[in-house]
C-alpha positions in Angstrom: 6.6 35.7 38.6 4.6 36.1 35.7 1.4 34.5 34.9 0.6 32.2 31.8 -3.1 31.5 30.9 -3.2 28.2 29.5 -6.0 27.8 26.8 -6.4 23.6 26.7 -9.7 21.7 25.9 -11.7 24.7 24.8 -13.4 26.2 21.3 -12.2 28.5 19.6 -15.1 30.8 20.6 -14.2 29.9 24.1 -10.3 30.7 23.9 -11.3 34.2 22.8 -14.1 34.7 25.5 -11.6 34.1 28.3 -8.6 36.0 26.5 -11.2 38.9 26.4 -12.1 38.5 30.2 -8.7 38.1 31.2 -6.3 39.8 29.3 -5.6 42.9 31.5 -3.9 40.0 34.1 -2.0 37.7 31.5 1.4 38.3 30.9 1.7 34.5 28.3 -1.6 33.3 26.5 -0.4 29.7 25.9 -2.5 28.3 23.1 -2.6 24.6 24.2 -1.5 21.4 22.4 -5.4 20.2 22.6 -6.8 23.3 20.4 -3.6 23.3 18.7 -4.6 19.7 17.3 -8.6 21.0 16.6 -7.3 24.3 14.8 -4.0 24.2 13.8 -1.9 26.9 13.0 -4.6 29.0 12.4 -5.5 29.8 15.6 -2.0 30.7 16.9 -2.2 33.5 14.0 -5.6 35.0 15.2 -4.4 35.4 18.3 -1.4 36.3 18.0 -3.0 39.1 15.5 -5.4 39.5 18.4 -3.6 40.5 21.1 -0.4 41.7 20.1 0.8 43.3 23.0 0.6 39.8 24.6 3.4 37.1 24.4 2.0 33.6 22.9 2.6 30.6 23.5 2.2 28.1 21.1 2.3 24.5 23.1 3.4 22.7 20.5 5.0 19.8 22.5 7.3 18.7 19.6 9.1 15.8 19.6 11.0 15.0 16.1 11.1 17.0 12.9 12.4 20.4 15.6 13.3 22.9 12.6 10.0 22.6 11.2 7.5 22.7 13.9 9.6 25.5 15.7 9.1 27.4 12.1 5.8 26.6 11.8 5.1 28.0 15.4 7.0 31.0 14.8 5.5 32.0 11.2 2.2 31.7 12.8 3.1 34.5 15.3 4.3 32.5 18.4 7.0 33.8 20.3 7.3 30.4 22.5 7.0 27.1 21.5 7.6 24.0 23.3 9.7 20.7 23.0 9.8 17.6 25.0 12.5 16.8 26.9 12.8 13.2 26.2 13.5 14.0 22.2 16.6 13.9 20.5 19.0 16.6 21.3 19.1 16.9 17.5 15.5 17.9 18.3 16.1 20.2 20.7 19.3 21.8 19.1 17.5 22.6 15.8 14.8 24.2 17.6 17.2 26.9 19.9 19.2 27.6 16.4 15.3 28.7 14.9 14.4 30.3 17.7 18.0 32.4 18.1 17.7 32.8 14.4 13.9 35.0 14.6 14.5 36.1 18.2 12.1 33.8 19.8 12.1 31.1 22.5 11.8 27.3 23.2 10.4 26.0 26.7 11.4 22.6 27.3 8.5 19.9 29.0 9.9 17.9 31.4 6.8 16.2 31.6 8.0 12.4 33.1 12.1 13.9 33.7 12.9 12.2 37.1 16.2 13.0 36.6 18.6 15.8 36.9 21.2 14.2 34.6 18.8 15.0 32.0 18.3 18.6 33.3 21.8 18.8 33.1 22.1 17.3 29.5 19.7 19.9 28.5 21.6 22.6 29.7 24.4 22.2 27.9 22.3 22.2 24.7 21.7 25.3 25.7 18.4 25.2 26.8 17.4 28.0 29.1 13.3 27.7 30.0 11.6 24.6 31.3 8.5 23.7 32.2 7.9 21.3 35.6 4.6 19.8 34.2 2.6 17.5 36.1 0.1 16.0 33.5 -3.4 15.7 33.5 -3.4 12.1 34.1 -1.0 12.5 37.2 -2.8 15.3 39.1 -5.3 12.7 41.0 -2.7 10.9 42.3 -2.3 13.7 44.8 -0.5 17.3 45.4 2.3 17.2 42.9 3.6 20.0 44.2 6.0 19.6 46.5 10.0 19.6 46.8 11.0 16.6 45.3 9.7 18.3 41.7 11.1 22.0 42.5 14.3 19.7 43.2 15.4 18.8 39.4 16.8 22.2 39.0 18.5 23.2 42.2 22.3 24.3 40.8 20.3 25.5 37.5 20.1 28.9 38.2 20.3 30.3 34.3 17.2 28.4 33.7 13.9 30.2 33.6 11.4 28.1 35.0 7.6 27.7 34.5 5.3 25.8 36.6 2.2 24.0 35.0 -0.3 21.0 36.3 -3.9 21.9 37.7 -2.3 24.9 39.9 -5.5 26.6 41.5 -6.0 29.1 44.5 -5.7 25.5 46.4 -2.6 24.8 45.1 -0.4 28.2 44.4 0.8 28.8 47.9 3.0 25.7 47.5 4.0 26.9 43.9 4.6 30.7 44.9 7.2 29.7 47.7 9.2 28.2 44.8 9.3 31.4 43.0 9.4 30.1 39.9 9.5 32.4 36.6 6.6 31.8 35.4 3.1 30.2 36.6 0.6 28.3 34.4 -3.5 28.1 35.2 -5.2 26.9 33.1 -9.2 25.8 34.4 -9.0 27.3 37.5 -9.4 30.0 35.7 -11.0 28.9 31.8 -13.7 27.1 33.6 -14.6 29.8 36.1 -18.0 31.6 36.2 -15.5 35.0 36.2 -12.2 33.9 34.5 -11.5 37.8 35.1 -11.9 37.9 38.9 -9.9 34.0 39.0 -7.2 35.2 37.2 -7.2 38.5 39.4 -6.9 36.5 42.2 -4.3 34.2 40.8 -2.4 37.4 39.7 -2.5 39.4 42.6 -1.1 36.0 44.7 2.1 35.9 43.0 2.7 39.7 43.1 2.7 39.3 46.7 3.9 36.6 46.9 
C-alpha cells in the first residue's frame, strides 16, 4: 500500500510546510481540486519542480473537455490526474489516449458510483485506477468504510485501487484490511500539530498492515 498526502483547503504556503514535514513518508502528493481552483496550474508546476522524486497528483476531477484538462495536468508536471466517473466515456477515453501518449496516468472518482455496472463499463474503457471516495459532505453520516464500498470492485482485479474520505488513525484499520493500492489522508495529517509524526504513524500502519 502506498500512501497519498492529499493537500485540499490549504495555502500555498501551507501545501509546502506540510510537503516539507512529510515528504520522507509520501509516496503521492495529491495537489487537491480546492487549491487547484485558488492556484491553478501554477501550483502543480512548483511542486512538481519541488519534489521531483515524488509522484503528483493533480486532482483535477474533470468532467468534459478530457484531452485538454489531462494536457493541461500533464504539461504542468503531473503524473496523475483525475476524472469523474459519471462523465462521458468520450471523457474518459480521451483522457487514457493522453495519458498512454506522455506515459502518465488517470485515476477515475467514483465519488456517488453505487453500481458495479458502471465499474464494469469503465473497465472496458480501459480504465485501470479508481478512487472509492467518500466526499466531505458524506463523512458525518457515519463510518463509510465498510464492505458494501470495498464491494464495487470485487471481480476487478487489474484495477489499482485508492481509498480517499477523512481516513484517520480512527479509521485506517478498516481501510488497511481491504488492502487497497493506495491510501489517501488528507487532515489527519495537514491539520496536525506534527504532520511528520501523523503521517509516520499513518505510514508505518499500512506497512504492517
Amino acid at each position: 500500500m502506498k500512501l497519498q498526502l492529499a493537500l485540499d483547503r490549504l495555502t500555498r504556503d501551507e501545501c509546502i510546510r506540510v510537503i516539507d514535514d512529510a515528504e520522507n513518508e509520501m509516496d503521492i502528493i495529491e495537489i487537491g481540486t480546492g487549491v487547484i481552483k485558488e492556484y491553478g496550474m501554477a501550483i502543480v508546476r512548483e511542486i512538481s519542480e519541488r519534489y521531483p522524486d515524488k509522484t503528483i497528483f493533480a486532482d483535477m476531477k474533470t468532467c468534459d473537455a478530457g484531452k485538454h484538462e489531462a494536457q493541461q495536468a500533464f504539461d504542468a508536471g503531473a503524473d496523475i490526474t483525475s476524472v469523474m466517473a459519471f462523465s462521458a466515456d468520450s471523457t474518459i477515453k480521451d483522457m487514457l489516449h493522453a495519458a498512454s501518449q506522455t506515459g502518465n496516468r488517470v485515476m477515475v472518482d467514483l465519488l456517488g458510483v453505487h453500481s458495479r455496472g458502471r465499474v464494469k463499463e469503465l473497465h472496458n474503457l480501459g480504465v485501470d485506477l479508481v478512487s472509492l471516495h467518500v466526499g466531505k459532505d458524506m463523512q458525518a453520516e457515519g463510518n463509510p468504510f465498510n464492505s458494501d464500498l470495498f464491494s464495487l470492485l470485487n471481480g476487478f482485479d487489474d484495477m489499482e485501487a485508492a481509498v480517499a474520505g477523512g481516513i484517520n488513525l480512527d479509521t485506517i484499520p478498516a481501510v488497511a484490511r481491504e488492502k487497497p493500492d493506495i491510501v489517501i489522508v488528507g487532515s489527519a495529517i495537514t491539520k496536525a500539530d506534527n504532520p511528520q509524526h501523523a503521517a509516520a504513524q499513518m505510514k508505518s500502519f499500512i506497512q504492517n498492515s
